[in-house]
BAZA-830637 format. One line per field, with one value per residue (C-alpha): residue in three letters; x, y, z. Coordinates in Angstrom, 1 decimal. Layout:
! residues N
aa <- (ALA | ...)
east <- (X | ...)
north <- (Y | ...)
up <- (Z | ...)
! end
This chain:
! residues 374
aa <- (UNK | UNK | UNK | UNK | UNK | UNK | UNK | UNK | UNK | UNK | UNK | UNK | UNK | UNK | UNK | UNK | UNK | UNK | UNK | UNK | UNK | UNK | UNK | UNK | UNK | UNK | UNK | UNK | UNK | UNK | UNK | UNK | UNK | UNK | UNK | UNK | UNK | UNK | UNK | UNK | UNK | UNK | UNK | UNK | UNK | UNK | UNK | UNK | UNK | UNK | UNK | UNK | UNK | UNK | UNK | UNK | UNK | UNK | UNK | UNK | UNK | UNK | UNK | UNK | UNK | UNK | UNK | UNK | UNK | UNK | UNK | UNK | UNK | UNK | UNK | UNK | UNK | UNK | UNK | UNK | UNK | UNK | UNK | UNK | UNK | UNK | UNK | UNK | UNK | UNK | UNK | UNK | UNK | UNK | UNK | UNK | UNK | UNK | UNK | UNK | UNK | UNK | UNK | UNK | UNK | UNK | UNK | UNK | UNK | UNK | UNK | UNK | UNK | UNK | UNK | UNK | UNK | UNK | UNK | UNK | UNK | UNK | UNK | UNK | UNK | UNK | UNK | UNK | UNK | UNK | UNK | UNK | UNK | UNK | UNK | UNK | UNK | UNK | UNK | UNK | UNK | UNK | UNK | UNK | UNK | UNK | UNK | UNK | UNK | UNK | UNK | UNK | UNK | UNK | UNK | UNK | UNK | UNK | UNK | UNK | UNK | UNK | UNK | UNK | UNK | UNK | UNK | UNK | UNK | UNK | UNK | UNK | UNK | UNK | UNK | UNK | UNK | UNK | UNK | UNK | UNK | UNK | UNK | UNK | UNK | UNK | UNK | UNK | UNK | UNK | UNK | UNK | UNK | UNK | UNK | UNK | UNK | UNK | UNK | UNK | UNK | UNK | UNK | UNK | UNK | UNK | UNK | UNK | UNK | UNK | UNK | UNK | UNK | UNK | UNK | UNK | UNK | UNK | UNK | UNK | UNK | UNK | UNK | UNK | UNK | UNK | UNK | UNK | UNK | UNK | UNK | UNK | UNK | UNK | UNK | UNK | UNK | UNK | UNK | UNK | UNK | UNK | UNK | UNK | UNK | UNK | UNK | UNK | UNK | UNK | UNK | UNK | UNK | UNK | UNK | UNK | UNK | UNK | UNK | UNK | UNK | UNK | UNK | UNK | UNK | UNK | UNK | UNK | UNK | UNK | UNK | UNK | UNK | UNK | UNK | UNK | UNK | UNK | UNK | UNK | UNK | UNK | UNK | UNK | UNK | UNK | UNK | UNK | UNK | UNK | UNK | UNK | UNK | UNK | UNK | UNK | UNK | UNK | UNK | UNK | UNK | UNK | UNK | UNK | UNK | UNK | UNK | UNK | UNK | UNK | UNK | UNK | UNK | UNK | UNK | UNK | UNK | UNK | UNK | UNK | UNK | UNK | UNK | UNK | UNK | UNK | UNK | UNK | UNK | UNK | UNK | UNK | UNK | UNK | UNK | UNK | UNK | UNK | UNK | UNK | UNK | UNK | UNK | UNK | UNK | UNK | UNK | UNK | UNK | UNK | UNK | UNK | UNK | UNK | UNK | UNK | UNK | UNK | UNK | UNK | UNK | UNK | UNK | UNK | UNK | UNK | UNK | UNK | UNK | UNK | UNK | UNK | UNK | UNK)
east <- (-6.2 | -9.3 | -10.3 | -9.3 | -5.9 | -5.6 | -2.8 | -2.5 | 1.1 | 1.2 | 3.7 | 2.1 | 2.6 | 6.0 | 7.1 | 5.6 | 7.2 | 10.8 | 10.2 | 8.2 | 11.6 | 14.0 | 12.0 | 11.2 | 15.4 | 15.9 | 13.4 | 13.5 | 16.8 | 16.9 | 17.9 | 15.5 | 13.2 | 14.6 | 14.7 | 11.1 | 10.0 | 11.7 | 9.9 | 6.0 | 4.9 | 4.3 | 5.4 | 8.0 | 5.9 | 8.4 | 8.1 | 4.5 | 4.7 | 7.0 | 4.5 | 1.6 | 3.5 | 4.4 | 1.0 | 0.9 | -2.2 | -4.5 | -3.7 | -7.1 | -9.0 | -11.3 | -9.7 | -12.3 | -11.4 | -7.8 | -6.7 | -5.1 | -8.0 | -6.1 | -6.6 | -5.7 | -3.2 | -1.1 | -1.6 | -0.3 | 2.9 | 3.5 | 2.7 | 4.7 | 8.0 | 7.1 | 6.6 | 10.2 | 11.8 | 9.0 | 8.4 | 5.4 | 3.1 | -0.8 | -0.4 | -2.7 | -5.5 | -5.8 | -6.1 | -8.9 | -10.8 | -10.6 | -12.1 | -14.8 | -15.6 | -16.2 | -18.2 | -20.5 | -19.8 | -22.5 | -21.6 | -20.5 | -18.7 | -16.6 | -16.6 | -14.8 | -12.5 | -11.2 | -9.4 | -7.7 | -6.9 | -4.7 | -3.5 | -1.6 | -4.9 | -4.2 | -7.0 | -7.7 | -10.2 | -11.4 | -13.4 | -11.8 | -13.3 | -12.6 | -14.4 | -11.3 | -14.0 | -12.8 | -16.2 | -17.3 | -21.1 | -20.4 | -20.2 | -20.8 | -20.1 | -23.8 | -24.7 | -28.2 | -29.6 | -30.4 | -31.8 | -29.3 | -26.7 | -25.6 | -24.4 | -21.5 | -21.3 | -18.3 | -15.1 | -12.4 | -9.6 | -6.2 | -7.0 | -3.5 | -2.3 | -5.2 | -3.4 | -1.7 | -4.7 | -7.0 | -10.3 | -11.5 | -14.0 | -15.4 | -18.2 | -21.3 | -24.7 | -27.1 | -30.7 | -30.0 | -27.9 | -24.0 | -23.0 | -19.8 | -19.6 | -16.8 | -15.2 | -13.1 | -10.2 | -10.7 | -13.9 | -11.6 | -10.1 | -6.3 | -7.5 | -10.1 | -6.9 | -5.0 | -1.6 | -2.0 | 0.9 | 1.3 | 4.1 | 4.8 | 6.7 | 6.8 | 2.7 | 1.2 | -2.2 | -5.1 | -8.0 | -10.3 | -13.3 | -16.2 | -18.4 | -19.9 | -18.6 | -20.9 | -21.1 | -22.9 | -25.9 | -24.5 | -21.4 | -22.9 | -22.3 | -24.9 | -26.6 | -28.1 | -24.8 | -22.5 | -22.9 | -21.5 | -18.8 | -17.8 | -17.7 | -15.4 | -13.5 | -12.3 | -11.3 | -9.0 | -7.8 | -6.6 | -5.3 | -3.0 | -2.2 | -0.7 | 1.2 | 2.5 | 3.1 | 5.1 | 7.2 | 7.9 | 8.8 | 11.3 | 13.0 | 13.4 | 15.4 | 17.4 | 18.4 | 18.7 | 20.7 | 23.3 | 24.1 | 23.8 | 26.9 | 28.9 | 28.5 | 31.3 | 30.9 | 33.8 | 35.6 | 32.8 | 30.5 | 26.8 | 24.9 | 26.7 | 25.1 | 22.6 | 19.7 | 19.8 | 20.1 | 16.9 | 14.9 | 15.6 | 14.2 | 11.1 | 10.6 | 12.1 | 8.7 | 6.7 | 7.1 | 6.8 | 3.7 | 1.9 | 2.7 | 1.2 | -2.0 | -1.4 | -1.5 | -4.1 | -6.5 | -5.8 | -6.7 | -10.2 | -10.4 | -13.9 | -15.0 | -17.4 | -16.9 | -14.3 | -12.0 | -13.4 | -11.6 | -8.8 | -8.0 | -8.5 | -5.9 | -3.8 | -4.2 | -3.8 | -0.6 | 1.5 | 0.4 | 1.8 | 4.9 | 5.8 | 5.2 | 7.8 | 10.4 | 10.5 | 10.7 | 13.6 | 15.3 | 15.2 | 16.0 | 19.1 | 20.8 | 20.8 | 20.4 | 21.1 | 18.1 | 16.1 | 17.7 | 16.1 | 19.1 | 18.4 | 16.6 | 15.3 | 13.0 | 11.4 | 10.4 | 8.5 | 7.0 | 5.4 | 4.8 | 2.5 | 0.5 | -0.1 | -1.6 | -3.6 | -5.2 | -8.7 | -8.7 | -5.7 | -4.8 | -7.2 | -10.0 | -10.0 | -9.5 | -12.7 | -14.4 | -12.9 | -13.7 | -17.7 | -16.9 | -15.2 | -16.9 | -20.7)
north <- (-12.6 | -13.4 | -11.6 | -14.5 | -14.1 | -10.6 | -8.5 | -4.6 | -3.0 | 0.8 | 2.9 | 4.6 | 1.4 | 1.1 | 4.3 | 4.3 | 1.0 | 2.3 | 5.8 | 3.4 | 1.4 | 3.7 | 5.8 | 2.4 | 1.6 | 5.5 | 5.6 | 2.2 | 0.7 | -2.3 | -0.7 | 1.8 | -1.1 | -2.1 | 1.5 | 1.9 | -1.4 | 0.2 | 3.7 | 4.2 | 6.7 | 5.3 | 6.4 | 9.6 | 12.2 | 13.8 | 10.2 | 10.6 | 14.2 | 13.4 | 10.5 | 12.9 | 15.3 | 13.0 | 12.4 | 8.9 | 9.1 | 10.5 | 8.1 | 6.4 | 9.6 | 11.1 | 14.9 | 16.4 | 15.4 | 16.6 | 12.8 | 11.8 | 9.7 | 6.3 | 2.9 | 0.3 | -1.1 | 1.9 | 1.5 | -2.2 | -0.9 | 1.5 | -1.2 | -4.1 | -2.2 | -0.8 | -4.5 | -5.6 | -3.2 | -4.0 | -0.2 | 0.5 | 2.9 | 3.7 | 4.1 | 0.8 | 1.9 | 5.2 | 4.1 | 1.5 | 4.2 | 6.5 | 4.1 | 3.2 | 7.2 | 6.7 | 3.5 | 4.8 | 8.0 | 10.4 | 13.6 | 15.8 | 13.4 | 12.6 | 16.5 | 16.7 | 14.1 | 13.0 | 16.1 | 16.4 | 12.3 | 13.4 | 16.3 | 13.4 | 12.8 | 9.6 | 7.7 | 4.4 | 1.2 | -0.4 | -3.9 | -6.7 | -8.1 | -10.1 | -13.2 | -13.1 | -14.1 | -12.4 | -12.2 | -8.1 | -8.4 | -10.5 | -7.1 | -7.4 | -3.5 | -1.2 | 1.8 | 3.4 | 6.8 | 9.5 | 12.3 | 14.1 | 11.7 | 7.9 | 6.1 | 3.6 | 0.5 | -2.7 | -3.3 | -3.1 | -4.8 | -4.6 | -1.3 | -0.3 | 3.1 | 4.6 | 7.0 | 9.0 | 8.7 | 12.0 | 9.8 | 5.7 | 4.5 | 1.8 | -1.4 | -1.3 | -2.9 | 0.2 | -0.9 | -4.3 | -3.8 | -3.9 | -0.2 | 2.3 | 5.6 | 7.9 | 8.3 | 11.7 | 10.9 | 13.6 | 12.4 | 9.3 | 9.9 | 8.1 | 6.1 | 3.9 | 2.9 | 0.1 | -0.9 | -4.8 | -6.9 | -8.7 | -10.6 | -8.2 | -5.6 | -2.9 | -2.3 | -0.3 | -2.0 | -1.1 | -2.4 | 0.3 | 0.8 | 2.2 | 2.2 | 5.6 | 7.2 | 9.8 | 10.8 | 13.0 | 11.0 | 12.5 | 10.6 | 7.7 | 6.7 | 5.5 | 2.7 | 1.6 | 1.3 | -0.3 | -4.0 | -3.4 | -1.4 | -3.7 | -6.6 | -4.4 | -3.3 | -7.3 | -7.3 | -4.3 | -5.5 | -9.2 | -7.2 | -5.0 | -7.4 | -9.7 | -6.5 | -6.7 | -10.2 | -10.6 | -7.4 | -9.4 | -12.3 | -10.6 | -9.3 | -12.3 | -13.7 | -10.9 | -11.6 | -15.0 | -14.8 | -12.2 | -15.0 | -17.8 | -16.1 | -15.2 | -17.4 | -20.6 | -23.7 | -26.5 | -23.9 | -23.5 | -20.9 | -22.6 | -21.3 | -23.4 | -26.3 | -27.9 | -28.6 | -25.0 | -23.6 | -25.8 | -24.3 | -20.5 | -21.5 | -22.9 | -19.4 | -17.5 | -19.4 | -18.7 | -15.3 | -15.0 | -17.2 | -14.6 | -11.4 | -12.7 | -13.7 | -10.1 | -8.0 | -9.6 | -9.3 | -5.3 | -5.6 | -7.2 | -6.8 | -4.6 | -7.0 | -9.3 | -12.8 | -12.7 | -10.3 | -12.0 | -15.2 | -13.0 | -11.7 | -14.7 | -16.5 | -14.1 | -13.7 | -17.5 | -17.8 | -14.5 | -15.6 | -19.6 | -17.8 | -15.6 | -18.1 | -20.7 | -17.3 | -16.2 | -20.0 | -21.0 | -17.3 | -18.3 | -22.0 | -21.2 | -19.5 | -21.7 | -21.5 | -17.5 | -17.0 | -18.0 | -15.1 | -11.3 | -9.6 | -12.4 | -9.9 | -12.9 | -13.4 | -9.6 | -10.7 | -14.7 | -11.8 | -9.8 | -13.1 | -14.4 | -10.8 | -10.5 | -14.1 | -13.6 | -10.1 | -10.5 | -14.4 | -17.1 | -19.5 | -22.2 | -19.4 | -17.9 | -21.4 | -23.0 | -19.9 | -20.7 | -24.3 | -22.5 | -20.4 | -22.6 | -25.6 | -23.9)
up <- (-27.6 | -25.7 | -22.3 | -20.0 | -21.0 | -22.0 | -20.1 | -20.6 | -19.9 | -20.4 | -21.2 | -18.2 | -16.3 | -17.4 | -16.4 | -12.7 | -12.0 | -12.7 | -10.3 | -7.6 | -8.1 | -7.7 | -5.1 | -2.9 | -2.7 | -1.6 | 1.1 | 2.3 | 2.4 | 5.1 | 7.8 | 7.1 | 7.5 | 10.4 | 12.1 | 11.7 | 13.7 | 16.7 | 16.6 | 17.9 | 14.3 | 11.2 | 7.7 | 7.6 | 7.1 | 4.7 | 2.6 | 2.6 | 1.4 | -1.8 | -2.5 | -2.6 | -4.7 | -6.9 | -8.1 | -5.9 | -4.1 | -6.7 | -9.1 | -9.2 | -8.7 | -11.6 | -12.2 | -11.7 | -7.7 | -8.2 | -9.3 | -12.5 | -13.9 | -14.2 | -13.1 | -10.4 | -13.4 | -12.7 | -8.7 | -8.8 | -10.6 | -7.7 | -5.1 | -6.3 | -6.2 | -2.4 | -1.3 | -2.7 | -0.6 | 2.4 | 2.5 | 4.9 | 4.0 | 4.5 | 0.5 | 0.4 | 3.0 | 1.7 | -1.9 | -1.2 | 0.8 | -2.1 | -3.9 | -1.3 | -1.9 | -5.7 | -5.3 | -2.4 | -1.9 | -2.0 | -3.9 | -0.9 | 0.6 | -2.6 | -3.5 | 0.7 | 0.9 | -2.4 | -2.9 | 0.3 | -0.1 | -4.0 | -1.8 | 1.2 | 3.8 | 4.9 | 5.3 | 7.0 | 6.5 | 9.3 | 8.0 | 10.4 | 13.5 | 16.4 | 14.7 | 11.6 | 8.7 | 6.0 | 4.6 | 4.8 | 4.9 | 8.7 | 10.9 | 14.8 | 15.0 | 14.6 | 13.8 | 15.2 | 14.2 | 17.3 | 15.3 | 13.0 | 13.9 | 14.4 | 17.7 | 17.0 | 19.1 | 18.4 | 18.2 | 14.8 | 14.5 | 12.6 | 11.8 | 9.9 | 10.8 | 12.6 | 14.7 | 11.8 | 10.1 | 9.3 | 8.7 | 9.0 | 7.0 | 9.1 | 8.0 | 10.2 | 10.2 | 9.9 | 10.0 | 9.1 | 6.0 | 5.9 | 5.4 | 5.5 | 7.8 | 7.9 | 11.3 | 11.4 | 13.6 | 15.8 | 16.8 | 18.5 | 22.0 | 21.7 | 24.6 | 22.2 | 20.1 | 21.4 | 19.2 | 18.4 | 18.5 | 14.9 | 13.5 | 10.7 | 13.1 | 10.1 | 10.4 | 12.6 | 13.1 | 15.9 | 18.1 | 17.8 | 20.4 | 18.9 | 21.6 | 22.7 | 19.2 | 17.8 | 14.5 | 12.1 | 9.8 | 6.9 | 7.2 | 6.2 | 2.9 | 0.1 | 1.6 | -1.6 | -3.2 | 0.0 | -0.8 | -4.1 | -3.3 | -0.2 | -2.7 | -5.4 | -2.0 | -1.3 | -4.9 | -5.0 | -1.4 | -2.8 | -5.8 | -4.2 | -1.4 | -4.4 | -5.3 | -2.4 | -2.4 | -5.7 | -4.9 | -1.1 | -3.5 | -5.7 | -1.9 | -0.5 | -3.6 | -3.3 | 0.1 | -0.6 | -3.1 | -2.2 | 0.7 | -1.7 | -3.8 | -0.8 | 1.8 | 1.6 | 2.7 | 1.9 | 0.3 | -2.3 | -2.4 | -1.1 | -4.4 | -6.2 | -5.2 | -7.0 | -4.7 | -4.0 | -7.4 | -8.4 | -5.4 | -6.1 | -10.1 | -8.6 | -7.0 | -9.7 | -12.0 | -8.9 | -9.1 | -12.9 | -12.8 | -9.9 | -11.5 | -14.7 | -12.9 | -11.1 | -14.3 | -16.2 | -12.7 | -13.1 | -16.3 | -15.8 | -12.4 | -13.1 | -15.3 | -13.5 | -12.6 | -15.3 | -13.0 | -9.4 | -10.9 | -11.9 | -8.7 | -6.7 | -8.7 | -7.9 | -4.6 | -3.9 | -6.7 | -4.9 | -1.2 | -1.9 | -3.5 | -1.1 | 1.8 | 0.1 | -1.0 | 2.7 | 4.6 | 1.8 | 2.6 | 6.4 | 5.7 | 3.2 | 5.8 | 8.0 | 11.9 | 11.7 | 9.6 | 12.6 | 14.5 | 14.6 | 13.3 | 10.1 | 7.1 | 5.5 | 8.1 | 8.0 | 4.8 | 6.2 | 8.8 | 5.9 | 3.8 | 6.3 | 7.0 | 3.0 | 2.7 | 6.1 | 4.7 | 2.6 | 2.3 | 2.5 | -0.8 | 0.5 | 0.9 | -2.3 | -4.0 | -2.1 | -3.8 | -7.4 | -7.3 | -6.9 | -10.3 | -12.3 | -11.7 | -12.0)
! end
């Protein structure tokens, strides 16, 4: 089997899937769901705890920071399962900024934070602006040295659970290059944080205010080594945003479905029609067709333009799929899936915040055209 089409399933793999499985449908039932769009904090903090001592959050992290060693391959299994079940969690933001540590990093600041991220330190990324491009290097927010320490000036948006989180890592142009800086929490007064409105009700996303924020120079990461590890960061984002995506899929046929063989019309249950039966195949391939592109992207995902084209044919495949899955969940049941109390629309809600995140189909398919066709 060549590269381009090889995909790696561990037992490893295997075995996370089935507890991130099990665990997602214990802690997140629907109503679960539903109970956490009407409360102001985030994830349970018991939730979080069990997921951090179950090895969760330090699955990407070399041991020798208190991780287990393993790869983003492992991480997808554990993310997939979490987005069937639309189980909100910063498991996503803190894993990428663990990974923003390894790539740029300097030793103390991996040797400071990595350990107490395995140990359950959530950790936030703040990358998106008011200008939307989802291109990383184009930052409006600055960062100016004043002796031993660096003035912050700009704006963040969408910054997903910033108020439970214990440190941001945040994108800032630093003496003309695009660089990263740790922002410990504490160092924010609750006042700069201002809860954004989104159509995905389970996230807890913020405008952040970094204007008159001080911080020490030595929370600055590598600026040599920044550009690179912003360019792996988008990858690992699209990759576990498809995750996401084809676990939202595999929700939103089970909602569908479950109405599809009880709901009667004419005395005969409506999945028994055809036109139906036909539509919930073409999303039953769907899905098949994006976790396949999803698996073999974590397995080449560090693999240079190889695992670029990887994981932007993923991201494009799940982000289509999903968006079809969650408008045929609405449209199948009919004028109540248009209502709130509808689940089938929680999951359109999320479809459209995991295709919007880190580039859109037509985004990362403009960009593929450029690699394939060079």
């Amino acid at each position: 089997m060549s590269k381009e089409s090889e995909i790696n399933f561990t037992e490893e793999q295997a075995q996370l899937l089935e507890i991130a499985e099990n665990f997602s449908k214990d802690k997140a039932p629907i109503a679960a769901v539903r109970a956490q769009i009407d409360i102001e904090e985030g994830c349970d903090p018991a939730i979080w705890k069990e997921m951090a001592e179950l090895g969760w959050l330090g699955i990407a992290i070399p041991e020798e920071f208190g991780g287990s060693g393993l790869g983003m391959g492992e991480v997808v299994s554990i993310t997939e399962p979490m987005g069937r079940q639309l189980f909100s969690t910063p498991f996503i933001s803190t894993t990428l900024a663990a990974q923003l540590l390894l790539d740029a990093g300097t030793e103390a600041q991996q040797k400071a934070y990595l350990p107490r991220i395995a140990e359950g330190s959530i950790t936030s990324i703040a990358t998106s602006e008011e200008h939307g491009d989802w291109d990383l290097t184009h930052i409006s927010c600055t960062a100016t040295a004043d002796g031993d320490s660096l003035k912050l000036a700009g704006t963040k948006t969408l910054v997903t659970d910033a108020k439970d989180a214990e440190t941001i890592i945040a994108t800032v142009k630093y003496a003309g290059s695009s660089c990263l800086v740790l922002i410990d929490r504490a160092a924010l007064d609750d006042a700069v944080l201002v809860r954004e409105k989104v159509l995905d009700q389970t996230r807890r996303c913020f405008r952040i205010s970094l204007d008159g924020v001080t911080v020490p120079l030595s929370n600055l990461l590598d600026v040599k080594r920044s550009s690179a590890a912003l360019t792996r960061h988008h990858k690992l984002s699209c990759l576990l945003l498809a995750a996401e995506a084809c676990g939202g899929i595999a929700g939103a046929m089970d909602v569908t479905l479950e109405y599809l063989k009880t709901r009667k019309q004419f005395e005969r249950y409506i999945g028994s029609y055809q036109s139906l039966k036909h539509t919930m195949v073409d999303i039953l391939l769907g899905m098949e067709a994006a976790r396949s592109f999803l698996y073999h992207a974590a397995t080449v995902i560090d693999d240079g333009e190889l695992g670029e084209i990887a994981v932007r044919m993923a991201k494009a495949k799940a982000g289509e799929v999903f968006s079809y899955a969650g408008d045929r969940a609405i449209q199948f049941h009919g004028g109540f899936g248009f209502t709130f109390e509808c689940d089938a629309q929680l999951f359109r809600r999320r479809a459209f915040w995991t295709e919007n995140q880190s580039g859109d189909a037509i985004y990362h398919r403009k960009r593929l055209a450029n690699l394939l066709l060079d």
